[in-house]
N, C-alpha and C positions, 0 to 999 in steps of 0.2 A: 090553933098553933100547937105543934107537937115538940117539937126541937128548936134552939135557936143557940144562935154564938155570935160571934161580933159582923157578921155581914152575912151569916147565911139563917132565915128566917124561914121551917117548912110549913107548909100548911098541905092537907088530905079535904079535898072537894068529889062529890059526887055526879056522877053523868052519867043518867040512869041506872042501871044496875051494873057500876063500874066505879071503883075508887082509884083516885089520880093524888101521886105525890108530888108536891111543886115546892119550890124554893127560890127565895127574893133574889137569891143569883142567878135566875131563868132558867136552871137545871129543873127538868119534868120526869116522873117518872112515868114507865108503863101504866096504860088503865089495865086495875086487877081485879077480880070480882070479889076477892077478899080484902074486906076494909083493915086488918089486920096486918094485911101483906104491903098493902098502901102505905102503912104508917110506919112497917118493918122497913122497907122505901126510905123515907123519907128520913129515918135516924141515921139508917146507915149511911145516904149522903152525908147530912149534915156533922157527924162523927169523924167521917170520913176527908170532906170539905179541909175540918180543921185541922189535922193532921196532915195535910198537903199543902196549906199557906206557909210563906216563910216568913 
């Protein structure tokens, strides 16, 4: 688990030589080959996320 806030929880999973961002609101992001970019992903949702609930 990288990021979390009150409903958006991400988690960065591997599929082969590819890193995927995902979050418990079913938002996915691109597979990147950089694990760093994945998890760059995956804040920026969840940062993002929370500033768009009202």
């Amino acid at each position: 688990m990288h990021a979390q806030s009150s409903s958006h929880t991400t988690t960065t999973t591997e599929r082969g030589s590819f890193a995927l961002a995902r979050c418990s609101c079913g938002w996915a992001g691109p597979a990147r080959r950089s694990r760093d970019r994945a998890r760059t992903d995956a804040a920026d949702h969840a940062r993002n996320a929370v500033t768009e609930e009202p």
